[in-house]
FINUPA-315563 format. One record per residue: residue in three letters; x, y, z of N, C-alpha, C in turn. Coordinates in steps of 0.1 Angstrom, whole numbers, plus 5000, padded with zeros to 4 digits. Example, Ala and Ser with C-alpha at 12.3 -4.5 7.8 and 13.67 -1.06 7.14 Angstrom:
  code   n_u   n_v   n_w  ca_u  ca_v  ca_w   c_u   c_v   c_w
   ala  5132  4943  5078  5123  4955  5078  5132  4967  5078
   ser  5128  4978  5071  5137  4989  5071  5129  5000  5079
***
This chain:
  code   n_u   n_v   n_w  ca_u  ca_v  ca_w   c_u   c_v   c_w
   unk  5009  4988  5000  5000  5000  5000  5009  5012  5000
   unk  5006  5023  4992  5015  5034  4992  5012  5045  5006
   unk  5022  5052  5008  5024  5059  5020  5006  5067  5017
   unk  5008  5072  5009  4991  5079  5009  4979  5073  5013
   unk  4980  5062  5008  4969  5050  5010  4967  5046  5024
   unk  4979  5046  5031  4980  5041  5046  4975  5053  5051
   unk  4978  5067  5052  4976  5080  5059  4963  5084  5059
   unk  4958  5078  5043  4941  5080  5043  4938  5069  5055
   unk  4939  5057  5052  4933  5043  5065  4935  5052  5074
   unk  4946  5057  5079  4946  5060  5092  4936  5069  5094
   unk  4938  5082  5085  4928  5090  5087  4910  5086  5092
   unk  4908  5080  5085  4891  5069  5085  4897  5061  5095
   unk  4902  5054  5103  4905  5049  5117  4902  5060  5124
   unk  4908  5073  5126  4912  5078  5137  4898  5085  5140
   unk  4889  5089  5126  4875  5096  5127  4868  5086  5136
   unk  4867  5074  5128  4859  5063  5135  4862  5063  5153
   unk  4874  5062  5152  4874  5062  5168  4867  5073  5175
   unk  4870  5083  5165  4866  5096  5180  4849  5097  5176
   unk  4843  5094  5166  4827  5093  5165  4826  5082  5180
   unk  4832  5070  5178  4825  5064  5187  4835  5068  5202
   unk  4843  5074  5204  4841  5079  5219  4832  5091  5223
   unk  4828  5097  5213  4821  5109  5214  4806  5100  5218
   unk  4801  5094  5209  4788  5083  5210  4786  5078  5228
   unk  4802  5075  5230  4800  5068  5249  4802  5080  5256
   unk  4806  5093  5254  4802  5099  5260  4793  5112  5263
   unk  4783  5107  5253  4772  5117  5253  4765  5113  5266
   unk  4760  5126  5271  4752  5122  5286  4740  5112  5284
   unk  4737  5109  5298  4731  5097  5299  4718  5101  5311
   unk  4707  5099  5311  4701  5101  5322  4702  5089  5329
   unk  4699  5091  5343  4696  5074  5354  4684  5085  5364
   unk  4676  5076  5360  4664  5077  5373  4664  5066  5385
   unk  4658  5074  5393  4660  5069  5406  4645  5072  5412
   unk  4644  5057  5422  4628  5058  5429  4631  5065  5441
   unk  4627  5071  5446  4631  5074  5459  4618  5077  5471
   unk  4620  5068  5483  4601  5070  5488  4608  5066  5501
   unk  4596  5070  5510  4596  5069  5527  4580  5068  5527
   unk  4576  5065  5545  4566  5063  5550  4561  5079  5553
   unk  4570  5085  5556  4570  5097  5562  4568  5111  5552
   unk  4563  5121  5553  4559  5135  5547  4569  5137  5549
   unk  4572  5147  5535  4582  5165  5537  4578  5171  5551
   unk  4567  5168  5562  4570  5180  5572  4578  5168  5577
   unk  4586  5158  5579  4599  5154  5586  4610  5159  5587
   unk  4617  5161  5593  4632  5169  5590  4637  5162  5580
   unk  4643  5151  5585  4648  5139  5576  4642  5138  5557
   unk  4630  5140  5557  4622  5142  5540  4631  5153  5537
   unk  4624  5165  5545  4628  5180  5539  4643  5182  5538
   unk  4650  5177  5545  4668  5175  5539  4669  5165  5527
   unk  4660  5156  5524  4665  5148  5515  4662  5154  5506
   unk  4648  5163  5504  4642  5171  5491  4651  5182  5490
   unk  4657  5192  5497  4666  5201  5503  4675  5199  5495
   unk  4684  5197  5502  4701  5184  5500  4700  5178  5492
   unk  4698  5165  5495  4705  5157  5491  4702  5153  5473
   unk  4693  5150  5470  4682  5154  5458  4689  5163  5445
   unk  4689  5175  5452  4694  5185  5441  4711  5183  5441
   unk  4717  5181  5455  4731  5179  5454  4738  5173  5445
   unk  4727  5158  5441  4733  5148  5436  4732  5154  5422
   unk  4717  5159  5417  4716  5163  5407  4729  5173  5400
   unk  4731  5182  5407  4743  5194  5405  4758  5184  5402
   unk  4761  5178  5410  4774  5178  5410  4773  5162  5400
   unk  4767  5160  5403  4766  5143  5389  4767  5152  5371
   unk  4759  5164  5370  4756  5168  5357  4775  5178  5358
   unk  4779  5182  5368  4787  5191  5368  4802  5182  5366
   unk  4797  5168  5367  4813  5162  5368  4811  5154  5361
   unk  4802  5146  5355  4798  5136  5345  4792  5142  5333
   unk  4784  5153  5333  4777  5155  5319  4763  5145  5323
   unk  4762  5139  5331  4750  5130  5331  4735  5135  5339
   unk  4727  5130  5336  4715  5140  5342  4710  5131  5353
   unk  4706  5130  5362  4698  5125  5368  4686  5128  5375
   unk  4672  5119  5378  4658  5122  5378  4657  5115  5390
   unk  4651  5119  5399  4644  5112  5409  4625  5113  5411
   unk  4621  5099  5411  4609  5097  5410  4603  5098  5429
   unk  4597  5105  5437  4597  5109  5445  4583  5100  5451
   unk  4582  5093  5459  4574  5084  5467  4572  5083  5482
   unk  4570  5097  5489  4572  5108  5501  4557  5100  5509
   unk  4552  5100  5519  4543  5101  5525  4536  5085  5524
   unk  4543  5077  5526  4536  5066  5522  4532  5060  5510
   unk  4533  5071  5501  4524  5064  5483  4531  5048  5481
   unk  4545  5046  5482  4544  5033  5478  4553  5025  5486
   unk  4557  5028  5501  4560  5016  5510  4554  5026  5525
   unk  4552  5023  5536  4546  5026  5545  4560  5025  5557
   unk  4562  5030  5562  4569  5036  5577  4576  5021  5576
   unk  4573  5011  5578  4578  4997  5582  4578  4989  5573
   unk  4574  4993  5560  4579  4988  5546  4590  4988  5538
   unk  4601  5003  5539  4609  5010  5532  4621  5002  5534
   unk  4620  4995  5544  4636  4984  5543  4637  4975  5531
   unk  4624  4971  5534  4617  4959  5527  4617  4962  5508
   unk  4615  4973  5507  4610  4980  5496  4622  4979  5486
   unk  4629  4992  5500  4643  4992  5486  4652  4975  5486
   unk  4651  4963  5498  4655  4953  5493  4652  4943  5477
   unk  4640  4944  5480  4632  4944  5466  4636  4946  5457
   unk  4635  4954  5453  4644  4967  5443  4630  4976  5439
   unk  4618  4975  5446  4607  4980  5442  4610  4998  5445
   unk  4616  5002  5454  4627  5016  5452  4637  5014  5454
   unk  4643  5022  5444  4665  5023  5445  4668  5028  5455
   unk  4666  5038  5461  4668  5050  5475  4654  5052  5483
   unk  4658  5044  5499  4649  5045  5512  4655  5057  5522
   unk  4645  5064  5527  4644  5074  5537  4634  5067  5546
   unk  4640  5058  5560  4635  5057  5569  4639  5055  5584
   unk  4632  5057  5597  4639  5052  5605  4635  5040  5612
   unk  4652  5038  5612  4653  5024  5620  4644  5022  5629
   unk  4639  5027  5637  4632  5026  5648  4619  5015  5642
   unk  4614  5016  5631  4601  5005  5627  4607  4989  5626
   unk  4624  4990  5626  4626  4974  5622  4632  4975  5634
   unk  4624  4977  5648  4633  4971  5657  4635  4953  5657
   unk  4634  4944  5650  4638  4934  5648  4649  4931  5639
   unk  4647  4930  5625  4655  4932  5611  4665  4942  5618
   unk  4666  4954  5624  4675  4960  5624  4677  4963  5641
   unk  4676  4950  5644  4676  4955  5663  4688  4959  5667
   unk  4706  4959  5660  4716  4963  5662  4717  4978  5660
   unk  4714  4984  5652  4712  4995  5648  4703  5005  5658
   unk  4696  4998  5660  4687  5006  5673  4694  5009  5684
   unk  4702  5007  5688  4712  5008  5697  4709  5023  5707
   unk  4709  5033  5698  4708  5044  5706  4693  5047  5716
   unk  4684  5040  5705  4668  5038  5715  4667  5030  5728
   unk  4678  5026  5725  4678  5013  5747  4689  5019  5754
   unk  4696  5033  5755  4702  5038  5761  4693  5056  5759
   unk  4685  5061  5769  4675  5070  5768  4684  5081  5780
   unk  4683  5096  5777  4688  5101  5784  4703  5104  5780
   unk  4707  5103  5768  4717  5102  5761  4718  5119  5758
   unk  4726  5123  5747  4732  5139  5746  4716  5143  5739
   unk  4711  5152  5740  4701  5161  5734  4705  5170  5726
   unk  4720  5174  5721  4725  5177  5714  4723  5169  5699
   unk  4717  5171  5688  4721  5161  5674  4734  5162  5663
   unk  4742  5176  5670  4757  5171  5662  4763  5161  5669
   unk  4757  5157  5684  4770  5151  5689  4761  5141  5689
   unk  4750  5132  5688  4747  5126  5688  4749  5115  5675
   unk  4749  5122  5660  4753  5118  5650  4767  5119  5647
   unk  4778  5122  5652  4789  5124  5655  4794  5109  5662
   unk  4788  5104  5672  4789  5096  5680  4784  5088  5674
   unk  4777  5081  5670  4766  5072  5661  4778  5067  5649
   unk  4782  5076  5643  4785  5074  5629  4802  5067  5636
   unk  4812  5073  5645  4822  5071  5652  4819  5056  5655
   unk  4807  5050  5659  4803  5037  5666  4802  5026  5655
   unk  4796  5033  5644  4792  5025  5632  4807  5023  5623
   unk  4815  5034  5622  4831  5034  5619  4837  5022  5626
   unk  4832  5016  5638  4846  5013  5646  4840  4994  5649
   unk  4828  4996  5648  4812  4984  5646  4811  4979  5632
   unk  4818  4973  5619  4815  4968  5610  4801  4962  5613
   unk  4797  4955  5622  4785  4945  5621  4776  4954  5622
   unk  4772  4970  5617  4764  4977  5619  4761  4977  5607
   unk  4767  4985  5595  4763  4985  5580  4761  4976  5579
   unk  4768  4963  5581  4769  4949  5573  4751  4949  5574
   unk  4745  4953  5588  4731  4948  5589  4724  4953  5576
   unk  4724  4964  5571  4719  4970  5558  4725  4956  5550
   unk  4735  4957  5545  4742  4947  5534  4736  4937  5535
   unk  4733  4931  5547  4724  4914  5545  4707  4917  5543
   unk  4704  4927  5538  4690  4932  5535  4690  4940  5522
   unk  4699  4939  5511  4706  4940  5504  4708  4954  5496
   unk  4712  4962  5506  4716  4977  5504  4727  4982  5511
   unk  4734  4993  5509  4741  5001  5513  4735  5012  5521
   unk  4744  5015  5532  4737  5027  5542  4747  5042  5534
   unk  4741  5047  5532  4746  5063  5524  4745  5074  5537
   unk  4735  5075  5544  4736  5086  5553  4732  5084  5566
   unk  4730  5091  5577  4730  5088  5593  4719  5100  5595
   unk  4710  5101  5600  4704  5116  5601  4698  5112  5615
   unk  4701  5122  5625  4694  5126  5643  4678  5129  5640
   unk  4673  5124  5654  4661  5130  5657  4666  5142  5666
   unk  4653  5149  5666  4652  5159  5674  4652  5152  5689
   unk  4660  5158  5698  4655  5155  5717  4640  5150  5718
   unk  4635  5136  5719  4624  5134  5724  4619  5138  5739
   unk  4609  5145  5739  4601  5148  5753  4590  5144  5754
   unk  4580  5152  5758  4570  5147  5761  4555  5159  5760
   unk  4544  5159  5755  4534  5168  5746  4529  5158  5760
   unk  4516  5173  5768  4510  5164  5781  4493  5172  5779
   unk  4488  5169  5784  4475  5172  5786  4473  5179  5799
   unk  4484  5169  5812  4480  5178  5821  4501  5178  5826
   unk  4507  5192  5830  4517  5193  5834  4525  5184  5848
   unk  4534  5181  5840  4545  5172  5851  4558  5177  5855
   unk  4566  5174  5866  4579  5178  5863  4587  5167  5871
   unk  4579  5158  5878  4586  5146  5883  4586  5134  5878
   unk  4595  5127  5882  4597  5111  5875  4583  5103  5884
   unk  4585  5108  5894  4567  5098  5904  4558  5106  5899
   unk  4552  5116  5888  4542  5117  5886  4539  5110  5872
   unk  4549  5102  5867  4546  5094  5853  4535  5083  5859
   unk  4540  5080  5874  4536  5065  5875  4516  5068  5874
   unk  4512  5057  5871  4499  5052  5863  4493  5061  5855
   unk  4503  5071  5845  4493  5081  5835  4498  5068  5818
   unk  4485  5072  5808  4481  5066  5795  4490  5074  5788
   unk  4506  5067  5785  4513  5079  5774  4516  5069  5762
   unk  4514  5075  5752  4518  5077  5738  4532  5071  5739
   unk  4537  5057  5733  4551  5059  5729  4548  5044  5723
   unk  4558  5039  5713  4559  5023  5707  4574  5018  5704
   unk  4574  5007  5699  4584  5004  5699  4595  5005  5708
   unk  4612  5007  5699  4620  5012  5714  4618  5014  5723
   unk  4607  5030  5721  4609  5038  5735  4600  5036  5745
   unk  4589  5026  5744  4582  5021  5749  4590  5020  5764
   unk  4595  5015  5770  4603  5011  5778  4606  5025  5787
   unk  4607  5039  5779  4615  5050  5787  4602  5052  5800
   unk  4590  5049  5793  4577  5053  5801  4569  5040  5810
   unk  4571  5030  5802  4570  5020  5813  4578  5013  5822
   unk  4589  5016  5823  4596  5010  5836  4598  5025  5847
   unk  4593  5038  5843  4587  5045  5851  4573  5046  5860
   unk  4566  5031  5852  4553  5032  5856  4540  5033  5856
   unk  4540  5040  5838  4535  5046  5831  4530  5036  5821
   unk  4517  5035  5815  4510  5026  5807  4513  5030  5793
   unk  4521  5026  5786  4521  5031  5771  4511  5025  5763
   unk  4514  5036  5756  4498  5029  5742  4503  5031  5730
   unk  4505  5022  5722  4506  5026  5708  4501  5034  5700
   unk  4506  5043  5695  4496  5053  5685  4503  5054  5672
   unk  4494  5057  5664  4505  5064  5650  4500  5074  5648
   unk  4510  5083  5642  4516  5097  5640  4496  5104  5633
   unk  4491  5097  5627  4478  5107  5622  4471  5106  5637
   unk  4467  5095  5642  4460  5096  5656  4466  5102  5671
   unk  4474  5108  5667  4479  5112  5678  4467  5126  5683
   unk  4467  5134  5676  4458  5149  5683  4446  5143  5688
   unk  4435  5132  5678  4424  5126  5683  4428  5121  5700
   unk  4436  5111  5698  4442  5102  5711  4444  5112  5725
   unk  4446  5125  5720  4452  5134  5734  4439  5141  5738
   unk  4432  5144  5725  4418  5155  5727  4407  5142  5732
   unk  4409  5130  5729  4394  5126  5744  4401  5117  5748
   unk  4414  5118  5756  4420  5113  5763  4421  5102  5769
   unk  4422  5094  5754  4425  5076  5753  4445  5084  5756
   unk  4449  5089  5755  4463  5088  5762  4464  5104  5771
   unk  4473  5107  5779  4476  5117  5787  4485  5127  5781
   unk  4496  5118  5772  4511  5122  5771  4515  5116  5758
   unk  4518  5120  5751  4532  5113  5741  4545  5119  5741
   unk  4550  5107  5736  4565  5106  5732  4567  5113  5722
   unk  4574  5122  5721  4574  5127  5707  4587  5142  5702
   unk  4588  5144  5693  4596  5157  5693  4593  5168  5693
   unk  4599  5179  5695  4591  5191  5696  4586  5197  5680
   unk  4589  5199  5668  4592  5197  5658  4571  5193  5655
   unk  4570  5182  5659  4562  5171  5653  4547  5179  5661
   unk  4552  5180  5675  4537  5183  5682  4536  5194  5678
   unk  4545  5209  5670  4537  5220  5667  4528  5216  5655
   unk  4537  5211  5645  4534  5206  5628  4517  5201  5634
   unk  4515  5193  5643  4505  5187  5644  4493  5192  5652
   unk  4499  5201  5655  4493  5213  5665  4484  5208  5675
   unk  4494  5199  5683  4489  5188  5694  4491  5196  5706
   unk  4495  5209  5704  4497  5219  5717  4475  5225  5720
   unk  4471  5223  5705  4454  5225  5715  4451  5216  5720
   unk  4450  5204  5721  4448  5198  5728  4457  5192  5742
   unk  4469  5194  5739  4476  5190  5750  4486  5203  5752
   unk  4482  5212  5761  4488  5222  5761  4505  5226  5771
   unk  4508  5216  5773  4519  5214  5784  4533  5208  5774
   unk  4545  5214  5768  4555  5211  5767  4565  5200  5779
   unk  4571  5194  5785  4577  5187  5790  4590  5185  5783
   unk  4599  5195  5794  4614  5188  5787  4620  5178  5792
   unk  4620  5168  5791  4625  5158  5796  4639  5155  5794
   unk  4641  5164  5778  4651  5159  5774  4659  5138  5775
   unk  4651  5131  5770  4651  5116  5765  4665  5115  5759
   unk  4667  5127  5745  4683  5123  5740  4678  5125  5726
   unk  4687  5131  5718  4685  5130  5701  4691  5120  5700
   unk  4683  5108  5692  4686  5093  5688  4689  5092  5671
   unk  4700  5090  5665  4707  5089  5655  4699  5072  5648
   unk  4687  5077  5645  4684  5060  5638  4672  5065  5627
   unk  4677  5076  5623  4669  5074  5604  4682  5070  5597
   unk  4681  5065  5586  4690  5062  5573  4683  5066  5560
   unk  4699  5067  5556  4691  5068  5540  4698  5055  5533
   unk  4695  5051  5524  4699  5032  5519  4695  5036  5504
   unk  4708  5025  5499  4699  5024  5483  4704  5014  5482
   unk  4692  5011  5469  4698  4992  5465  4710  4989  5461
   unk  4717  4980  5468  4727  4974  5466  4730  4974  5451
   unk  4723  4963  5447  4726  4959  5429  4724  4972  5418
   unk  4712  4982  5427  4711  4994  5416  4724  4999  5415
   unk  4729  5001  5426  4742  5009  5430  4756  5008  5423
   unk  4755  4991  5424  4766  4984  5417  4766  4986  5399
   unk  4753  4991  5396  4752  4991  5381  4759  5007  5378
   unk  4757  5010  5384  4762  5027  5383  4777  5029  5379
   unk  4777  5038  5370  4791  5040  5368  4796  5043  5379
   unk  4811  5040  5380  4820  5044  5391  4821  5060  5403
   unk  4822  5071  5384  4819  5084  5391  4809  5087  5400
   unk  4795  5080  5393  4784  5085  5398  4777  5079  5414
   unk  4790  5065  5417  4786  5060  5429  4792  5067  5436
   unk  4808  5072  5429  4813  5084  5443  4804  5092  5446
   unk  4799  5097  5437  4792  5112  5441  4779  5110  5448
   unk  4774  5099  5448  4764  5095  5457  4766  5093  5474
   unk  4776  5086  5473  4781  5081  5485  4790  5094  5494
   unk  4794  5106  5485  4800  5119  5494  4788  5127  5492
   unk  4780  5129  5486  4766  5139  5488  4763  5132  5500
   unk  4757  5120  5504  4751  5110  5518  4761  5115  5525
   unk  4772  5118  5526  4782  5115  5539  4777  5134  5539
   unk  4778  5142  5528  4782  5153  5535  4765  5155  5541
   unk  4754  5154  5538  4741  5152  5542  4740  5149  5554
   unk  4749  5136  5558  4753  5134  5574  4755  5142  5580
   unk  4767  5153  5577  4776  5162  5587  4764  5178  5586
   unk  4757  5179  5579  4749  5187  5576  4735  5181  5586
   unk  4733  5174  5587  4719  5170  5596  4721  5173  5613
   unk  4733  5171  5617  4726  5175  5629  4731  5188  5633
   unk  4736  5202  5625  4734  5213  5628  4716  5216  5619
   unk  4714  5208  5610  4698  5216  5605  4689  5207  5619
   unk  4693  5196  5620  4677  5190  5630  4682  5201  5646
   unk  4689  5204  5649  4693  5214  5663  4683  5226  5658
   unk  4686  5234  5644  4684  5247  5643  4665  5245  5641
   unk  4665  5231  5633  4647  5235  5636  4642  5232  5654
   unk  4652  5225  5661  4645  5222  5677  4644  5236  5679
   unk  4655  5241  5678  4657  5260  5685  4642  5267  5679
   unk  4645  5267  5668  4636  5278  5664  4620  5273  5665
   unk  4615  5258  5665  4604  5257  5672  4601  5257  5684
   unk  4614  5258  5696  4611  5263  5707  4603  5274  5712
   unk  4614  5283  5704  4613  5298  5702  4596  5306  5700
   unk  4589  5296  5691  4583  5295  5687  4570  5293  5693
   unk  4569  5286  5700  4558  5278  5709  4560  5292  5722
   unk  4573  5292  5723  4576  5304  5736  4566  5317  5734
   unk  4568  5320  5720  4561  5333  5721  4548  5333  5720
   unk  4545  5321  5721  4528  5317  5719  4526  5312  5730
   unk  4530  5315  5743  4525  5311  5753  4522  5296  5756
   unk  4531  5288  5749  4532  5274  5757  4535  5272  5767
   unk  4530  5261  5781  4536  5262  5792  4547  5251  5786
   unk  4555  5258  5794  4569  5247  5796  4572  5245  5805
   unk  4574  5230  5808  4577  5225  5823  4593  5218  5818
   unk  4600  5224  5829  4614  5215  5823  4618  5206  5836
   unk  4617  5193  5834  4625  5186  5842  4638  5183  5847
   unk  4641  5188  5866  4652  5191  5868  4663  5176  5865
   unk  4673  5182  5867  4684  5175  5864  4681  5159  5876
   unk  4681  5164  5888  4679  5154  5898  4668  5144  5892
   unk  4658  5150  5889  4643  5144  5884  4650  5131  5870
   unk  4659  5142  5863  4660  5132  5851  4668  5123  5853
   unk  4675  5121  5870  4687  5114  5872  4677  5101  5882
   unk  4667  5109  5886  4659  5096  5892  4648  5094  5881
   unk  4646  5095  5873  4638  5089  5859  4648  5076  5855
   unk  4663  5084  5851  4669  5072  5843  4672  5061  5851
   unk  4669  5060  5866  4671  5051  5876  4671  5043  5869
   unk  4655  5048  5865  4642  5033  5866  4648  5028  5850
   unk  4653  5031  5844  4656  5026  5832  4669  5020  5828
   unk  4673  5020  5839  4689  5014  5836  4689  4997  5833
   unk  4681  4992  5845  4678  4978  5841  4673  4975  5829
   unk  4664  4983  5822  4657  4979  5813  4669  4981  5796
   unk  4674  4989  5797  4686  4990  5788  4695  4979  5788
   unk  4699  4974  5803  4707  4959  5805  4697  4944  5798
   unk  4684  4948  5805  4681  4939  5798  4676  4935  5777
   unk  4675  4948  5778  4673  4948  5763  4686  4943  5756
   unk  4697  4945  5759  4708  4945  5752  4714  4926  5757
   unk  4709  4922  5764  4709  4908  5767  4704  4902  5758
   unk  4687  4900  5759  4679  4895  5752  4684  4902  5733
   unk  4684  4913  5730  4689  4907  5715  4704  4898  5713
   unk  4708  4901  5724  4723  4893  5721  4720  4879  5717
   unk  4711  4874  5729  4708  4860  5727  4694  4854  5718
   unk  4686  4863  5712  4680  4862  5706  4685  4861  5687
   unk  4690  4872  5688  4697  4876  5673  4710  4877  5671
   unk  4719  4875  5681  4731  4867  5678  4738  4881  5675
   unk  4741  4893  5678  4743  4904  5676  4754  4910  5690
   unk  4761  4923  5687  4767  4924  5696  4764  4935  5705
   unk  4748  4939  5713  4744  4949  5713  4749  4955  5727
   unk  4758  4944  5738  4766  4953  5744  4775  4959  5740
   unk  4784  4956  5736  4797  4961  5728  4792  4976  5720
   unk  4780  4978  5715  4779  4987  5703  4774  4995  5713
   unk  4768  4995  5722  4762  5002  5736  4772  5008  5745
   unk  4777  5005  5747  4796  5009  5753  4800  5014  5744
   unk  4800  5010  5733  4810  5023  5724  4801  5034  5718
   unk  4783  5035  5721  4782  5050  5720  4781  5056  5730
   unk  4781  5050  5740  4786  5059  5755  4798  5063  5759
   unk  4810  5056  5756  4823  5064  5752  4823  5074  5743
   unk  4817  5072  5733  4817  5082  5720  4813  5094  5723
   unk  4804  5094  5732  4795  5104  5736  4801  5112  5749
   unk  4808  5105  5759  4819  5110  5769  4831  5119  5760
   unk  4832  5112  5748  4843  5120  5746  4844  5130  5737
   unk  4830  5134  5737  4825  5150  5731  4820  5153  5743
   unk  4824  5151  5756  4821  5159  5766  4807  5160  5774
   unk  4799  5148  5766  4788  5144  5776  4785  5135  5788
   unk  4778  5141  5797  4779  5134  5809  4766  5127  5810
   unk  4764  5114  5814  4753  5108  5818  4749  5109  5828
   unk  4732  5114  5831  4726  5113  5845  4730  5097  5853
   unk  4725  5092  5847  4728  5077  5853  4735  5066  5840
   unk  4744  5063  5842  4749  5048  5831  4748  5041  5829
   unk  4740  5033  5816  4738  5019  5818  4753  5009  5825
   unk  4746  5002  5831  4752  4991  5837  4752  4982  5828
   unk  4762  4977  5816  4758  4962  5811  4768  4952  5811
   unk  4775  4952  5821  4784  4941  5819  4779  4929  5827
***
C-alpha cells in the first residue's frame, strides 16, 4: 500500500474512533425511585428534598455531563413507615428514607441508641457519635448489606420529650398516667410506671383531645406541625436524648450498576448530608422552641435530679434489652452500647445515670 493510501486508512480509523468515543460519551440520564413512609414536614424528607436530591443532581451533571431524575414516593404512596427496608431490598425503590426505629427486629443492632434513653440532646453530637460507633462496629452496616443495600447517610432525631395534657415535672408523677410511645421507646415510660399505648403519628391529636392517652413521646418539631399543643397544652422537657436512627439506603445491585463516578458522588453527597443534619435538625429544635415560647406554651422542664431519678428506673431495662437481643439475634448489642457511651463521653457528655451492662 502506498504511504498515501495508509495515511488516508489511518485517517478513517482515527474519525471512526473519535465518532464512537464521542457516541460513549454523550450524557446519559439514570432515574432513581426514591420513597419513605413519612411526609416533607419530617426533618429527615425536607433534607432529602433540600440536599441531598438536588446535590446529587448538580454535582453528577457538573462532573459527568450525566443527568439524573428522581421519581419521588414521600408520604407513604408506595412503602409505609415499616415497609421501606423491605422495599428498597426488593428493588421496588433504588433510594429509602426511613427510620430504623420500625425494624426494631430486622435491624435491632442499629437501634442501639433507643435502649440507652437520656443520652446527649445535642444532634451534632449525637450523630457524630453514632457514625464514630458505626466506623469502629462493622456489624452495623453489614446489617443493611444482609437486607441488600448500602447505608449512604445517618440523620438525628430531634430531643424526644414529652406533649401532656396535664403538666409534670417529676419522674413519680409518670407513675399510672396513659402515654403515647411504641416500639424502642416504649420502655423509657414504662419501667417508670406509666402505661404506654401505641399510636400512630395521624391519631395522635384525636388520642390526646378525648383522652384515650395523657402524654406522648414525641419531638418538639412534630407536636407543633401537628398542632397537638390544643389539645395537650403542656410542653415537658425531659430531654430523652436525640437518637441517631433514620438512614438513608439504596439498593445494593442498583448501585453496583452505576458507573464508578456516579457511585462516588452518591456516596460523598450521603456522607456530606450526614455532617449537615445535625446542625439543620438542632436549628429547627431551637427555632420551634422559640416559637411555641412566644405563643405562650407552658413549659415545664425537668430538673436534672428528676431526670437522674427517671433514668434510675431505666437502667435495668437497657441491661436487659441488650441481653435478650444478644441472645436472641446473635448480635453484639453490648459492645455497640459501650462504644456510643464512650463516644459520647468524649464530646464531653455526661450521663445522668449509666447503663450498667456488663
Amino acid at each position: 500500500m502506498r504511504a498515501s493510501s495508509r495515511w488516508a486508512a489511518a485517517l478513517l480509523l482515527t474519525a471512526a474512533g473519535s465518532l464512537v468515543a464521542t457516541v460513549s460519551a454523550q450524557a446519559e440520564k439514570y432515574t432513581f425511585k426514591i420513597a419513605s413512609g413519612h411526609s416533607p414536614s419530617w426533618h429527615f424528607i425536607n433534607l432529602t428534598q433540600t440536599y441531598f436530591m438536588p446535590e446529587v443532581k448538580k454535582r453528577v451533571k457538573d462532573k459527568t455531563g450525566h443527568d439524573i431524575e428522581f421519581i419521588e414516593g414521600f408520604s407513604g404512596a408506595v412503602a409505609k413507615t415499616n415497609e421501606v427496608l423491605e422495599a428498597v431490598k426488593g428493588g421496588v425503590i433504588d433510594i429509602g428514607v426511613f427510620c430504623i426505629c420500625h425494624e426494631p427486629q430486622r435491624l435491632a443492632l442499629n437501634n442501639f441508641p433507643m435502649y440507652l434513653p437520656f443520652g446527649p440532646s445535642d444532634p451534632e453530637v449525637s450523630v457524630k457519635a453514632t457514625r464514630q460507633v458505626y466506623n469502629t462496629n462493622p456489624e452495623l452496616p453489614k446489617q443493611f448489606e444482609t437486607h441488600g443495600q448500602k447505608l449512604l447517610a445517618l440523620v438525628p432525631f430531634e430531643p424526644y420529650n414529652l406533649v401532656a395534657r396535664t403538666a409534670m415535672s417529676k419522674a413519680s408523677e409518670v407513675k399510672g398516667r396513659k402515654i403515647g410511645a411504641a416500639g424502642p421507646n416504649a420502655f423509657w415510660v414504662e419501667n417508670a410506671g406509666a402505661l404506654p399505648v401505641a399510636v400512630p403519628g395521624p391519631d395522635m391529636y384525636t388520642s390526646l383531645q378525648t383522652g384515650l392517652i395523657d402524654s406522648m413521646v414525641i419531638f418538639l418539631s412534630v407536636m407543633d406541625s401537628l398542632r397537638l399543643f390544643e389539645v395537650a397544652p403542656n410542653f415537658v422537657d425531659v430531654s430523652f436524648g436525640s437518637m441517631t436512627v433514620t438512614s438513608v439506603t439504596v439498593n445494593a445491585r442498583r448501585f453496583e450498576r452505576l458507573p464508578k463516578e456516579i457511585q462516588d458522588i452518591i456516596v460523598e453527597v450521603g456522607r456530606d448530608m450526614e455532617a449537615k443534619a445535625g446542625p439543620f435538625t438542632r436549628d429547627i429544635s431551637d427555632k420551634t422552641l422559640q416559637a411555641i415560647k412566644s405563643r405562650g406554651i407552658n413549659i415545664v422542664t425537668v430538673s436534672e435530679p428528676e431526670r437522674q431519678a427517671w433514668a434510675e428506673m431505666l437502667v435495668a431495662g437497657s441491661a436487659g434489652f441488650a441481653k435478650k437481643f444478644e441472645a436472641d439475634s446473635k448480635v453484639p448489642m453490648r459492645k455497640v452500647m459501650q462504644a456510643y457511651i464512650a463516644a459520647t463521653e468524649a464530646q464531653g457528655y455526661k450521663w445522668p445515670v449509666k447503663a450498667r451492662l456488663d
